[in-house]
Backbone bond lengths (Angstrom), bond angles and torsions (degrees), N, CA, C in turn:
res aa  C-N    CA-C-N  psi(-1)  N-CA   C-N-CA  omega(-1)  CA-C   N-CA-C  phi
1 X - - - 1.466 - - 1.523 108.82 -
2 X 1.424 108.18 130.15 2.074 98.03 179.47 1.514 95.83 -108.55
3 X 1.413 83.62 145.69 1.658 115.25 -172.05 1.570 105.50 -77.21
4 X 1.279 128.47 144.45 0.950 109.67 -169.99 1.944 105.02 -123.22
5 X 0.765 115.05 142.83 1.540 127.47 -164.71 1.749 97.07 -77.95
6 X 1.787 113.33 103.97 1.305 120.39 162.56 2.126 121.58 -86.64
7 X 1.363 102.81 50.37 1.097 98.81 -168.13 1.517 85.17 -109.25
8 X 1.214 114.38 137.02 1.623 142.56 -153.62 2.162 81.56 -74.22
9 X 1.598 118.03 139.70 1.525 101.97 174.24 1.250 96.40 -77.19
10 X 1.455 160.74 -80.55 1.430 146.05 -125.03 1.430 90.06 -58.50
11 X 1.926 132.86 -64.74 1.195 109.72 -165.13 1.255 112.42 -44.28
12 X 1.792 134.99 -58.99 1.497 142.66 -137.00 1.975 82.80 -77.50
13 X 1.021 127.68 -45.13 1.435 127.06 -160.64 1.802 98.96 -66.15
14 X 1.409 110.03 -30.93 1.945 127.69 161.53 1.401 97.63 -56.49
15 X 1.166 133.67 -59.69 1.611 124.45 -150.22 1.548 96.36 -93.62
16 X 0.854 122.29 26.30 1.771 128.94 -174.23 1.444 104.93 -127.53
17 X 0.917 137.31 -63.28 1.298 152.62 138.81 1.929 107.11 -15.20
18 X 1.438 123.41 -65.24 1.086 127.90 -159.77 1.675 100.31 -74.23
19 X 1.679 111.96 -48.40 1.887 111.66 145.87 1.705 114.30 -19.06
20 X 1.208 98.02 -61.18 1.559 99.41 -170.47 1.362 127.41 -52.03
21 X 1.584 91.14 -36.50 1.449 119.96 -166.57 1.501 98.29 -64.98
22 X 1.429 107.50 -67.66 1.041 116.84 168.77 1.481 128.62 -9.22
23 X 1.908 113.11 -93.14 1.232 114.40 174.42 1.912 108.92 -67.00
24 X 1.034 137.19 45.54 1.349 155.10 136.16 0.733 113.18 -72.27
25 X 0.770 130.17 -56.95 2.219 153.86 -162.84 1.412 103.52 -73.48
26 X 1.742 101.43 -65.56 1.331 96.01 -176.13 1.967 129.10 -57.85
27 X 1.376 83.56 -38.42 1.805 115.71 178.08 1.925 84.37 -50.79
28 X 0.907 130.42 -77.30 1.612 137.69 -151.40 1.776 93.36 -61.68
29 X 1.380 106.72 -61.24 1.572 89.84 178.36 1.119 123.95 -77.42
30 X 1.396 140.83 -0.18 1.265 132.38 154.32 1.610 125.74 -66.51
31 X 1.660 104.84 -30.89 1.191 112.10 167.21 1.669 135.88 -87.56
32 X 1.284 108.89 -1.28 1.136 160.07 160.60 1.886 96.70 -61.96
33 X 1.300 87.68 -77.07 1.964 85.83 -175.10 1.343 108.00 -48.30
34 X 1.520 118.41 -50.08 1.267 117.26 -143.35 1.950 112.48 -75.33
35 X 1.441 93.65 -21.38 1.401 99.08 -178.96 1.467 119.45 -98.93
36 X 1.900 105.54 8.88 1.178 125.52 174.65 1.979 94.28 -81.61
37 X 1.332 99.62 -78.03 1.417 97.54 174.01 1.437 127.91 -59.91
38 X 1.387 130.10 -8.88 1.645 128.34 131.28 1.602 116.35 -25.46
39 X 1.250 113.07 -67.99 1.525 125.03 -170.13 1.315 106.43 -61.75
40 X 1.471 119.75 -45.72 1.515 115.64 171.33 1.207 143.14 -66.24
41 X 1.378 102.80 -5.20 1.232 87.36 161.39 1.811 99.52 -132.85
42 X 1.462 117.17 26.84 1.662 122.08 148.46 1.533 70.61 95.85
43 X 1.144 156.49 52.13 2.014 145.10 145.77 1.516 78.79 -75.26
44 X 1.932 89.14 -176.85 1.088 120.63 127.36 1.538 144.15 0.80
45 X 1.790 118.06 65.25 1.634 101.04 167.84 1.584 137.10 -87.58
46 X 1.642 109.01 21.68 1.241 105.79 -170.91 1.330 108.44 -64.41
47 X 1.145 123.04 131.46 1.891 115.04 171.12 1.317 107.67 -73.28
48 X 1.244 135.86 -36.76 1.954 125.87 -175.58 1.984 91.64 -56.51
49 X 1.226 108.60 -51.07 1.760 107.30 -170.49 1.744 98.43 -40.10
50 X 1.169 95.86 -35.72 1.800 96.41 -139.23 1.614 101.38 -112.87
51 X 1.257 120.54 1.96 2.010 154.26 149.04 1.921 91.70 -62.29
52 X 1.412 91.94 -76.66 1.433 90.75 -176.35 2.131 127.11 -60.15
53 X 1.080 98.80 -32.39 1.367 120.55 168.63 1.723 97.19 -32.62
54 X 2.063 95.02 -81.50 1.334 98.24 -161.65 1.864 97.08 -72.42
55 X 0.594 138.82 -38.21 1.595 123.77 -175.52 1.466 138.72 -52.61
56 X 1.750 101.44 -26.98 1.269 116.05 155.77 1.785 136.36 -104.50
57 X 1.211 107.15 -4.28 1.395 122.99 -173.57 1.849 112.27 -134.49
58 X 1.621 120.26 -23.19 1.465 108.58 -178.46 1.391 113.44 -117.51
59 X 1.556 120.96 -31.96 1.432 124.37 -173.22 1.980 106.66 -56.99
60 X 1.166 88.36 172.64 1.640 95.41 -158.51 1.695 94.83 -87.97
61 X 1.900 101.92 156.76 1.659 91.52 -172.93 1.597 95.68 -89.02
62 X 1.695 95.83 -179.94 1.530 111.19 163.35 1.179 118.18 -168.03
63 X 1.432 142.88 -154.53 1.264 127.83 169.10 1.351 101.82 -136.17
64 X 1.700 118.71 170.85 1.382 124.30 -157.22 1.609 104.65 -75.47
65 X 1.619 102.62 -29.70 1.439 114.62 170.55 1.724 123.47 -44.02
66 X 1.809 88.06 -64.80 1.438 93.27 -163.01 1.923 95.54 -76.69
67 X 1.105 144.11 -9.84 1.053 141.67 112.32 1.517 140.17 -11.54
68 X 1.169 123.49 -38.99 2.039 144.67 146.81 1.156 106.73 -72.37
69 X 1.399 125.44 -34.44 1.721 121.75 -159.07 1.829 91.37 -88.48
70 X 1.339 110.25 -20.65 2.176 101.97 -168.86 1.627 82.64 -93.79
71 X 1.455 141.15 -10.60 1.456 114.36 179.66 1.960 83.42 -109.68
72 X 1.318 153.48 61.40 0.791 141.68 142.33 1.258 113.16 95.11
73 X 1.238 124.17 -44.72 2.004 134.68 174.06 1.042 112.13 -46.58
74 X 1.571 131.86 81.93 1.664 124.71 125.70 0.973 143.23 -50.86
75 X 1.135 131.54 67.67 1.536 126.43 -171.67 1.629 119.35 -57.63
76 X 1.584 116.33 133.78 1.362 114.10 -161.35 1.715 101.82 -80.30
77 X 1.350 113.13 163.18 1.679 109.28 145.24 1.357 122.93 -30.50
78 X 1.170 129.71 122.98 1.556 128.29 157.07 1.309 117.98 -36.28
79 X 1.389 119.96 -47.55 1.477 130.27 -162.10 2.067 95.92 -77.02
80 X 1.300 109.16 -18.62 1.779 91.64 -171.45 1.462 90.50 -111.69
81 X 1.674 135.00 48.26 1.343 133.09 149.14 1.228 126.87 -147.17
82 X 1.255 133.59 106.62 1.797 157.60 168.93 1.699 78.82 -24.92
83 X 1.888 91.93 158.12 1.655 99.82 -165.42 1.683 111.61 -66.50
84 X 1.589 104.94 -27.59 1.983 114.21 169.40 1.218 107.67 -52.82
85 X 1.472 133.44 -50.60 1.199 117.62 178.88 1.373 125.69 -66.98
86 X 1.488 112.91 -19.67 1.857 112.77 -154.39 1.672 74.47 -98.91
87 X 1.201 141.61 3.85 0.990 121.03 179.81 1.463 111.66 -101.77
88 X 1.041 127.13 -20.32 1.454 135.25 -167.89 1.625 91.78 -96.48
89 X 1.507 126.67 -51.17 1.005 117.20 149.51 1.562 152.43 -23.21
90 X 1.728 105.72 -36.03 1.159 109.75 171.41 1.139 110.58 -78.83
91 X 1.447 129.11 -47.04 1.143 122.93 -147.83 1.887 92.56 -101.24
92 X 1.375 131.09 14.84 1.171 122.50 148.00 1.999 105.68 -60.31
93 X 1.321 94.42 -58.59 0.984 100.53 -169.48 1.900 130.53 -71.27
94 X 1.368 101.59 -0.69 1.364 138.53 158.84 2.242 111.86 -64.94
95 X 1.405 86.27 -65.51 1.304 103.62 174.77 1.398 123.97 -41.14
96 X 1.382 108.03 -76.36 1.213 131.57 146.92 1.679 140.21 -9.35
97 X 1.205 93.92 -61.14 1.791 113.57 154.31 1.145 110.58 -62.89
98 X 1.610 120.60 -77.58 1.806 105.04 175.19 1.682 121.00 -46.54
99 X 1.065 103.61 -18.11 2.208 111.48 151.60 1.140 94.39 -59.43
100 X 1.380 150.89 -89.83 1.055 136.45 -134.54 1.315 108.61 -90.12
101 X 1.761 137.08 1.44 1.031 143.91 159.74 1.756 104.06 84.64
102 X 1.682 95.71 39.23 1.247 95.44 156.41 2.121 103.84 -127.42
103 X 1.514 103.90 152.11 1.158 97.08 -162.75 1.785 109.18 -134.73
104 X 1.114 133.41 148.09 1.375 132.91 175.22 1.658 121.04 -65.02
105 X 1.255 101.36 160.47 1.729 94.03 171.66 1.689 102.87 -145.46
106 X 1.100 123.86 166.41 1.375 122.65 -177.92 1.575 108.09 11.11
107 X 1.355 102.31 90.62 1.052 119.87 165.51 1.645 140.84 -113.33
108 X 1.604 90.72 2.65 1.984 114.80 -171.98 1.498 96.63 -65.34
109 X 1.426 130.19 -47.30 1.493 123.48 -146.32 1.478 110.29 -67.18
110 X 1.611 113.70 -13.67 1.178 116.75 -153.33 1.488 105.28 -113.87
111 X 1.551 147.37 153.17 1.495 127.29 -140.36 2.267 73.95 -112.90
112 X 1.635 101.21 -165.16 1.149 87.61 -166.66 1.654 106.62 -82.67
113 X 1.523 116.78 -43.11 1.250 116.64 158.89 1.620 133.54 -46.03
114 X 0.908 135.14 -14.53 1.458 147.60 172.50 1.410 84.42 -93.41
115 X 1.396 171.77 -80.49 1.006 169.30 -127.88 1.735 110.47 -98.02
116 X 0.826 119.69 -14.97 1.595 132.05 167.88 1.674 96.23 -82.17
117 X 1.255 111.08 -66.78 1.475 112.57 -174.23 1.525 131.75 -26.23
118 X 1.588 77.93 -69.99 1.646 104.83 -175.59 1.973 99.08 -67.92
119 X 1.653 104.58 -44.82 2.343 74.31 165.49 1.410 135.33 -62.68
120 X 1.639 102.87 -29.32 1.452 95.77 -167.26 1.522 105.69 -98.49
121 X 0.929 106.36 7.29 1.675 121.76 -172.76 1.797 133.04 -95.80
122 X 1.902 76.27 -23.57 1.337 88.20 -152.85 1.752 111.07 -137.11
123 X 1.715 105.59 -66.75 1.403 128.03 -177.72 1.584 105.11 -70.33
124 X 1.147 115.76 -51.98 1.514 119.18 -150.35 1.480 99.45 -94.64
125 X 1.727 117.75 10.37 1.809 104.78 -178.25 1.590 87.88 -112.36
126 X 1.656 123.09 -4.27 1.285 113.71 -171.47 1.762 105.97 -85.09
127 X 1.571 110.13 147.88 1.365 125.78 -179.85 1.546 120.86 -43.42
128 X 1.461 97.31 109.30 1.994 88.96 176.94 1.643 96.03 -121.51
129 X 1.343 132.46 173.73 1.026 133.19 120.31 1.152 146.08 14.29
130 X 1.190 153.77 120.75 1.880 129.77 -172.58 1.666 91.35 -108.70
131 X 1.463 132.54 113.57 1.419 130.20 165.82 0.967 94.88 -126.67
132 X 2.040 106.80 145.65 1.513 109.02 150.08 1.294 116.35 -49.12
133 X 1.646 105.43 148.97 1.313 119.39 157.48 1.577 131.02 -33.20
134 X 1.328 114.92 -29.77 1.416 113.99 -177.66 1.749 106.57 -134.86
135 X 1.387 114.60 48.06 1.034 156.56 -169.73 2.142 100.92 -79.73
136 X 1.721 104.14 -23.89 1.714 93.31 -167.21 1.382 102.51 95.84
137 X 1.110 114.70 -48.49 1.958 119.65 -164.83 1.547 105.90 -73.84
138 X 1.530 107.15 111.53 1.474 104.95 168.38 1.586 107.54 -88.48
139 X 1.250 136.41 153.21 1.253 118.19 125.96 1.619 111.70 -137.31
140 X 1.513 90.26 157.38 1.424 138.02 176.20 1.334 139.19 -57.91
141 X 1.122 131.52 44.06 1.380 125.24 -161.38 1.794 122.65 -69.67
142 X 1.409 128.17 96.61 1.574 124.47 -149.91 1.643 77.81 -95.81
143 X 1.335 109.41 124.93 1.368 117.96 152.97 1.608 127.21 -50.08
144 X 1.259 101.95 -61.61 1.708 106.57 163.35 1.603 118.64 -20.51
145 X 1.053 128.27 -39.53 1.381 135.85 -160.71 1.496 127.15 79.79
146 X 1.147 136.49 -116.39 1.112 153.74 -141.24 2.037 94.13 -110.03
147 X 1.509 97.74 -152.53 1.435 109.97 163.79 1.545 133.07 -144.99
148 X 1.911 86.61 39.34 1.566 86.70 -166.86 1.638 113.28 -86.94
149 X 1.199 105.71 -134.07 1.561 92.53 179.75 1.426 127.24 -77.04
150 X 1.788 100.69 -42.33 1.264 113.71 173.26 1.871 127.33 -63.53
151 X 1.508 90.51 -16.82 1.578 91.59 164.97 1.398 119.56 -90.36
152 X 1.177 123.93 -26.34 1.486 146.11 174.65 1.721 93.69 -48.89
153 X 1.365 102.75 -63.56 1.712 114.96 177.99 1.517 99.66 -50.84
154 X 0.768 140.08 -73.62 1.770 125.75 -163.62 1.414 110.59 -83.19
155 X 1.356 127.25 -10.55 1.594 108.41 151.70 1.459 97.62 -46.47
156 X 1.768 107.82 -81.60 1.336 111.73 -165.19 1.685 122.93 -18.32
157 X 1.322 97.55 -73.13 1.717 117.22 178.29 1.396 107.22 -31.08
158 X 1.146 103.00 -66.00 2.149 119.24 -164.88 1.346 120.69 -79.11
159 X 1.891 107.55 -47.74 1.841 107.75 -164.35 1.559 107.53 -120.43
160 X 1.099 113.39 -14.16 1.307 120.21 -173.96 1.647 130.79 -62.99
161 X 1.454 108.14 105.85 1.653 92.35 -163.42 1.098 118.18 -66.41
162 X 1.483 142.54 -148.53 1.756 145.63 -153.43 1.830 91.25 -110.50
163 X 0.909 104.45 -15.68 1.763 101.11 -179.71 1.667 99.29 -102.33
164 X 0.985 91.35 -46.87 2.191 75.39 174.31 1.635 118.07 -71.75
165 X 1.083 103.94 -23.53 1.286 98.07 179.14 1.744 118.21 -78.90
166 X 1.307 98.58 -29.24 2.227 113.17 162.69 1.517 88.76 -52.59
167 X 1.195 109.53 -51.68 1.551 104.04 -150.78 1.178 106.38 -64.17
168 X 1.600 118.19 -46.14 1.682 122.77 -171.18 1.434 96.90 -53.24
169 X 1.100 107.42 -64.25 1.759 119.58 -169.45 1.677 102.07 -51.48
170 X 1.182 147.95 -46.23 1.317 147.88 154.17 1.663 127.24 -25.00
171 X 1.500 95.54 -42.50 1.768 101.43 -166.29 2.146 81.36 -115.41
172 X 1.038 121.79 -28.48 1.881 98.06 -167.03 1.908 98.11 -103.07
173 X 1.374 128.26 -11.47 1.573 128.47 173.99 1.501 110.10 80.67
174 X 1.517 100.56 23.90 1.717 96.57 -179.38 1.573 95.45 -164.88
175 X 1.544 98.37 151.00 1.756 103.23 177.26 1.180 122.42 -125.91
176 X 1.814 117.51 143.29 1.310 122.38 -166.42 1.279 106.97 -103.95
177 X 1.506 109.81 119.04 1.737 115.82 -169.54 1.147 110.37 -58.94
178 X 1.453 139.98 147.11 0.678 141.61 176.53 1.850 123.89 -81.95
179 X 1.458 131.50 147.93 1.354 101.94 -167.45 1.278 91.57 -147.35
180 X 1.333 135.30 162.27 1.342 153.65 174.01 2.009 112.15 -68.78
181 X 0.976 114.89 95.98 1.350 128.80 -170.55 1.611 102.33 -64.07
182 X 1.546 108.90 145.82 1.611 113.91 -155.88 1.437 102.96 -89.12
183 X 1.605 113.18 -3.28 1.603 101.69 157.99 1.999 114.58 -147.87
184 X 1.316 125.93 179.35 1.359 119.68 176.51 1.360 115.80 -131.68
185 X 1.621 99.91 25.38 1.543 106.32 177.71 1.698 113.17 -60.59
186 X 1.230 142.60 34.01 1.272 127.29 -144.23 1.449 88.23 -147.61
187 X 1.192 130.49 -7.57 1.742 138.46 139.09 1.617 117.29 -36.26
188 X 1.743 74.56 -55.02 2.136 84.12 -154.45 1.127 81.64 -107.14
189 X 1.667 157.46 49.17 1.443 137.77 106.84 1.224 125.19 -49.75
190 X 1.553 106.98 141.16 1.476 120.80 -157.27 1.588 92.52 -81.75
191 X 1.876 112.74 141.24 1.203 129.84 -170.48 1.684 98.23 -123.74
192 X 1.606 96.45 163.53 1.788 92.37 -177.00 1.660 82.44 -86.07
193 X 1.719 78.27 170.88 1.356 115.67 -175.75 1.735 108.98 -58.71
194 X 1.351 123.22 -44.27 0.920 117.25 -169.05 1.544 103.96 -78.44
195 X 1.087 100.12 159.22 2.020 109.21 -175.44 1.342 106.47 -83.16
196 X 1.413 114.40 -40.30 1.936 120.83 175.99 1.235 125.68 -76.18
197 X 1.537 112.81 14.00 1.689 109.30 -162.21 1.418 84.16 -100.90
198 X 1.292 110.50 129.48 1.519 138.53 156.77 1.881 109.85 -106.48
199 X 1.231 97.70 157.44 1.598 100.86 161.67 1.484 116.61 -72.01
200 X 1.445 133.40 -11.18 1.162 144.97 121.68 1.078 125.04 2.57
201 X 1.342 127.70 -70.00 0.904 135.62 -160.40 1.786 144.26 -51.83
202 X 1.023 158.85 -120.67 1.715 132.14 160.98 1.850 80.42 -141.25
203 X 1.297 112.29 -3.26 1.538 108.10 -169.27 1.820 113.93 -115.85
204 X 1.313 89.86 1.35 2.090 116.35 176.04 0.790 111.38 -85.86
205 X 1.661 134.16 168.45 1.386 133.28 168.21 1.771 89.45 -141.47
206 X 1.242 140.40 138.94 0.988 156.87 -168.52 1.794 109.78 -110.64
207 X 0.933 129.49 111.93 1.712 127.41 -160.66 1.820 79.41 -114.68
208 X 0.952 102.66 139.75 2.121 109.40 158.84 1.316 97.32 -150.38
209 X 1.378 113.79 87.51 1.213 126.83 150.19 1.389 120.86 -17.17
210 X 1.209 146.43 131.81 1.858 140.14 134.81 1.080 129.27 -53.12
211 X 1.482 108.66 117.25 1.295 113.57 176.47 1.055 124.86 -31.00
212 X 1.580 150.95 -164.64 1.287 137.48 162.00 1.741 95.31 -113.28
């Protein structure tokens, strides 16, 4: 039987927020120190250097999960929800992430259950960072994975336009058909706010999962 959480939403959406607040605070005075002891001994006082410093090398870890679980998102087992539920499910948990200003990428090849799996299963229990939500820090999670061959193969297959695919076939002497991907949720994935943010960027973090 699941228990069901009687915590009123405006308060619980308060104690989520005040979390936030929280590692805010801490985030500012840690970065705060570091460009204190910069000056002392005459380094480096740029704060973006030393923003980025603590954001990728000092802030405390966590996972994307226990990260969903402080804004409320439990995501269930796959195996205890019919495909209506794992679907409303995913894209809670879709939602949610672009909340925390992390966001998907090539995500068509994969159906919606195979794509539920592999986050709650897999991506979102592995070690990140703990940042507020509006922290600057995007990251990126590319479904594809890596860039070995077998990912090379389902760019081709799934995202690859009519000029990359000449091209693949140009430099490797063989071509990967192209095929109709088993979903097109990858439109209506949630994007940051800003229009220029790429995974590119010096303020992104780029995740490429491993295949299994």
């Amino acid at each position: 039987m699941q228990r069901v959480t009687q915590t009123p939403v405006a308060n619980f959406s308060g104690i989520v927020e005040d979390k936030h607040d929280k590692k805010r605070r801490v985030r500012q005075d840690a970065i705060d120190q570091l460009v204190a002891e910069a000056a002392a001994r005459n380094d480096c006082v740029d704060r973006l250097y030393w923003t980025l410093i603590y954001d990728f090398e000092h802030a405390a870890m966590t996972t994307n999960l226990k990260q969903l679980e402080e804004c409320g998102v439990r995501p269930p087992p796959a195996q205890s929800m019919d495909d209506a539920q794992l679907f409303d499910a995913l894209w809670e948990v879709i939602a949610a992430l672009g909340d925390l200003g992390i966001f998907l990428l090539h995500s068509n090849h994969l159906n919606d259950r195979t794509l539920y799996e592999r986050l709650v299963d897999r991506i979102l229990v592995e070690p990140v960072r703990d940042l507020p939500p509006d922290s600057g820090v995007h990251e990126f999670i590319d479904l594809i994975g890596g860039g070995g061959p077998l990912e090379r193969e389902i760019y081709q297959r799934y995202y690859a336009s009519s000029s990359e695919r000449l091209q693949f076939t140009k430099e490797n002497g063989f071509e990967v058909m192209p095929m109709v991907p088993p979903s097109d949720r990858d439109r209506d994935l949630p994007k940051p706010d800003r229009g220029d943010s790429t995974p590119s960027d010096e303020s992104s973090e780029l995740h490429e999962p491993e295949l299994p």
